[in-house]
C-alpha positions, 0 to 999 in steps of 0.5 A: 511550505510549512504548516506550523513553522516547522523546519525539520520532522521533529519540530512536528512532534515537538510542537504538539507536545507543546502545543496540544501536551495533552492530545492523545493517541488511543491504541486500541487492542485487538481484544478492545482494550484503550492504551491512551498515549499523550503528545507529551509523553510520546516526545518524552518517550521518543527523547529518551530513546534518541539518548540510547541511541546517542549513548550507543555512538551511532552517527548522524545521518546513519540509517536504522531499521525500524520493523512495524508492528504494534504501533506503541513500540513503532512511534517511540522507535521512529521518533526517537530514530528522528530526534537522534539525527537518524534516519529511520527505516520503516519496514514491514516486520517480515524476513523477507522484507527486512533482509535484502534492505539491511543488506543493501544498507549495509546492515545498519542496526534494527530497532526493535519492541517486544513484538518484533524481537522475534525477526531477530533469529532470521537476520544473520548472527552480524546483526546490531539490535537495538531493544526498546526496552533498553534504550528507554532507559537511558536520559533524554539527552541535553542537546539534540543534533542538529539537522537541515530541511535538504537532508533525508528525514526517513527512507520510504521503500517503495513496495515493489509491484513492478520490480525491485523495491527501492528506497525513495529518500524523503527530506524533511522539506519535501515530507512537512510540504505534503503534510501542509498540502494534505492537512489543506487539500482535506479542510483539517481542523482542531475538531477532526478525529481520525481512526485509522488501522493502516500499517506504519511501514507504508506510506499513507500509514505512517504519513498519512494517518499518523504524522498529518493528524500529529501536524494538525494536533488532532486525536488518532485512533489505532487500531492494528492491522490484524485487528481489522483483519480478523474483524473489520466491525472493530475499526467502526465502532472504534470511529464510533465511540472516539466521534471520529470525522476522518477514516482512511482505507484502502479498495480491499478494505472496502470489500472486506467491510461489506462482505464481513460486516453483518447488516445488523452491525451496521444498522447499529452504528452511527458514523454520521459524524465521519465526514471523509473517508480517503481511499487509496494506496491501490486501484479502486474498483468501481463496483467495490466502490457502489457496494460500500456505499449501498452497505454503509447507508444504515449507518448515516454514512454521508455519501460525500464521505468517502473520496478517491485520491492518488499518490505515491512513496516519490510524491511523499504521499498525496498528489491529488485529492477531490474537493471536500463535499463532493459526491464521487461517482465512477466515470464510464468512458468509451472502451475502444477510444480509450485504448487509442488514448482518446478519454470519451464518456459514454453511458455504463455498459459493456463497451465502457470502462469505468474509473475514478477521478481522483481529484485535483493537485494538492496546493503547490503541486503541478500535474501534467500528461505527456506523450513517450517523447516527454512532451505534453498532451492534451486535455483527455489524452492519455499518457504517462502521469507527471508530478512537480512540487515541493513534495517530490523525493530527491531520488532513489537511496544509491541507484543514480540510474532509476532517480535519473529515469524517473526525476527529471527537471524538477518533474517526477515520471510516475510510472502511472498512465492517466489523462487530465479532465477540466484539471482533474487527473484520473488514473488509469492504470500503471505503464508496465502493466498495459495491454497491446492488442492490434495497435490498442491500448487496454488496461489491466485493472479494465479488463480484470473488472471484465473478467470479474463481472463474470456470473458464477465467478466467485470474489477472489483475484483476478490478473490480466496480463499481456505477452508478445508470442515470440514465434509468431509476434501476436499478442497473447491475453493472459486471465489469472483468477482464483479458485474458491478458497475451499473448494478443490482446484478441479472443481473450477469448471470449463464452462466458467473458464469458457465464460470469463474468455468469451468476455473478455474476447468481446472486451478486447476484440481479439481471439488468442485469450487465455484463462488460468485458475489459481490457488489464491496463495500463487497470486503474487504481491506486494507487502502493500498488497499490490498485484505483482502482474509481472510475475505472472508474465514471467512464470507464463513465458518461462512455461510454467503454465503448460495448462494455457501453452496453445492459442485460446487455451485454458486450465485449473492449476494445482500450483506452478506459483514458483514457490518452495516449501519448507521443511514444515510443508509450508509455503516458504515463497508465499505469504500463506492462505487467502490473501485479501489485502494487505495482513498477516496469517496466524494459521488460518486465512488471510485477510490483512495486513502485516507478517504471518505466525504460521508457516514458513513464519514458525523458522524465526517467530517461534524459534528460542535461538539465533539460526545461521543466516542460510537457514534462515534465509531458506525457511522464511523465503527471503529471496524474491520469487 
């Protein structure tokens, strides 16, 4: 399946900078400032890094480090990796991340720009960078290395939300597949525009909003993610001014624009132009979902616009996506048959769940349900999500077992839990993240949307996990939530404690609940930003939560979140501050997407020299909590 003829990655840059040479990217500065890049002159500035990288004798086929940040330094180093027969790695620019990767890479070199040559001082003094600046000044080189469409284009690891992130090795078939089958499942033409301000070290970044608008030869609009943390009016107007017709977001972001975008703002803007907004990357909530769409009104947002869809790092990214011009509305289906499996509609209300259908395949690809014996299911049944196609990873980057658990005669087993309606797939949670109770199935992102309907509670996270009692066998439900971000701990009170267990109970029929309220900072994550509820489990089952130990119990926690501080007396096994989505902290709250400056971050971003790797190690938190 190829859109333009393409054989290998680099045939996608190559061809639009013969195709559309004057094409742009805008970069767009966080104080508003455009730095317009065209296709041509990316392929000559990713050339002349593929000769740097030649001259410095690397192999081909070897792996290289690409840390993402400002996304001006990012493309010319992932592509210049590309057209040198590499394989680039991108990677949040976060100690944390990069360490254990490089190490279990076998500490191939880091590329870096001027942002990230601050990473650096925490990786070992054994680490081989390779600057941008440098390579840049080396010729394009006369001959490329040639490379196959069954060999690996880029490693994509995978963030991690219910164990350790593992490298999932894309070839350059199954990657120029998905861009073909989302440039068709999303009606892409020469006309579109997208703007975007999601991170390249994930996949529905780099994939999504970068190399499919570069297939289709349309202008990008970038703005970083801080940018749209510190004020997410600047992505709206930037689709605004460029007369974009494609955004992308993720369910935080949808939040963050209705709470943070002041009415007159949007009554100001005219996003009538933009014909789709795909929304992914994390479950979607229901009523975050009704909220924007009633917030976005003024602007003359078509409300077809914004379209759920599904995929993950082993589909490359996209497996579903609604028709174009569809009006989106959460589906409300019996709470009780869906926790024996059975997908029922009923009327909203407090006996329904709510979820998304996110759509159908993406041409070429195949979708099915299937029961824990791996056969296949019914329509309306729920079982674990399976996916075939030409856009299906080749496996795990060396862990034979997990590629084998999860790739398996040509169909990939997801992780994820759902049913197929009339051929339309709708998610309902993931496998590792499912609720027994007395013989029922209920899923987290359910209940949570319960918990968090709870008058008097405020919009922090909210986690509902599941644990066997190891004394006496019964289930134990488990409701983290969050204390207001500036208020006390103990200001949380037992009457709203008493409230969000009530709920809860009356969802689930069941009485031993227990509710926890936590710093929003002890809420474990992702560096996609994904809740990772299995940490909970585990630190409520090693005791760390005496507050919730007896049957019905509840509490306010002042910590008990398994992190360390470091010598500045910041957080070294957290990210820091308020999380709201996917960010970076440069001292005060979070609300984005990427590496912090404050905190345990000062151990390498504001040191001068290179630190030995123990300390590093200890002040930035790279081990996994």
């Amino acid at each position: 399946m190829r859109g333009n003829g393409e054989t290998v990655l680099l045939d996608v840059l190559t061809g639009a900078a013969e195709a559309t040479p004057g094409q742009v990217i805008v970069h767009v500065g966080g104080d508003g400032d455009e730095r317009t890049v065209t296709h041509h002159a990316l392929l000559a500035d990713a050339l002349r890094v593929a000769g740097g990288l030649l001259d410095a004798g690397l192999a081909p086929g070897s792996h290289v480090v690409v840390p993402a940040e400002r996304s001006e330094e990012f493309l010319p180093l992932f592509w210049g990796v590309v057209a040198a027969g590499l394989v680039p790695v991108p990677l949040a620019p976060d100690v944390r991340r990069v360490l254990p990767v490089w190490e279990f890479l076998g500490r191939p070199p880091v590329a870096v720009g001027e942002s990230t040559v601050p990473l650096l001082d925490a990786l070992p003094d054994s680490v081989r960078p390779l600057a941008l600046d440098a390579l840049r000044e080396h010729p394009a080189p006369p001959r490329l290395p040639e490379r196959a469409p069954g060999d690996v284009a880029f490693l994509q690891f995978s963030s991690g939300s219910t164990g350790t992130p593992k490298g999932v090795e894309l070839t350059h078939a199954a990657v120029l597949a998905n861009l073909t089958q989302i440039r068709t499942a999303a009606g892409i033409t020469c006309e579109d525009v997208i703007a975007t301000w999601m991170p390249y070290f994930h996949d529905m970044g780099l994939i999504g909003t970068h190399l499919v608008p570069l297939a289709a030869r349309i202008k990008q609009v970038r703005l970083e993610p801080l940018t749209f943390a510190k004020r997410p009016a600047r992505w709206l107007e930037a689709a605004e001014r460029h007369r974009a017709t494609l955004l992308s977001a993720a369910n935080f972001a949808l939040a963050l624009v209705e709470r943070r975008v002041p009415e007159d703002v949007l009554a100001r803007l005219d996003l009538s132009r933009v014909r789709m907004i795909l929304v992914g990357a994390e479950p979607i909530s229901p009523a975050v979902w009704r909220s924007f769409a009633r917030r976005m009104g003024p602007t003359g947002l078509a409300p077809d616009a914004p379209q759920p869809v599904y995929g993950l790092a082993e589909a490359t990214l996209a497996v579903t996506f609604p028709p174009p011009g569809e009006v989106t509305e959460p589906l409300a289906l019996d709470r009780a048959a869906l926790g024996l499996g059975h997908a029922v509609d009923t009327v909203p209300g407090p006996d329904a769940v709510e979820l998304m259908d996110v759509g159908r395949p993406v041409p070429g690809c195949v979708v099915r349900i299937t029961d824990h014996a791996g056969e296949p299911v019914g329509d309306r049944r729920v079982g674990h999500i399976e996916v075939r196609g030409p856009q299906v990873a080749r496996g795990y980057h060396r862990a034979p077992k997990a590629t084998a658990d999860a790739f398996a005669d040509g169909w990939l087993r997801t992780g994820d839990l759902g049913f197929l309606r009339d051929g339309r797939l709708c998610v309902t949670g993931r496998s590792k993240d499912v609720v027994f109770v007395d013989g029922r199935t209920f899923h987290a992102a359910d209940l949570e949307e319960v918990a968090a309907g709870t008058p008097g509670l405020g919009r922090g996270p909210v986690a509902v996990v599941g644990s066997t009692d190891p004394a006496g066998g019964g289930e134990r439900v488990v409701v983290f939530l969050a204390t207001p971000p500036a208020a006390a701990p103990l200001t949380v009170s037992s009457g709203l404690l008493r409230d969000v267990r009530n709920r809860v109970r009356a969802a689930v029929g069941h009485d031993d609940v227990r509710v926890l309220a936590l710093p929003v900072r002890a809420f474990p994550r992702t560096t996609s930003g994904k809740l990772r509820r299995g940490v909970l489990r585990d630190r409520f089952e090693r005791g760390e939560y005496p507050q919730i130990g007896e049957r019905g119990g509840d509490g306010v926690a002042r910590g008990g979140t398994g992190e360390r501080r470091d010598r500045r007396g910041g957080w070294a096994g957290r990210r820091g501050g308020r999380r709201e989505g996917w960010g970076r902290r440069r001292g005060g709250r979070r609300e984005g997407w990427g590496r912090r400056r404050g905190g345990c971050h000062r151990g390498w971003a504001g040191g001068r020299g290179r630190r030995r790797p123990g300390r590093a190690r200890r002040w930035c938190g790279a081990g996994r909590s």
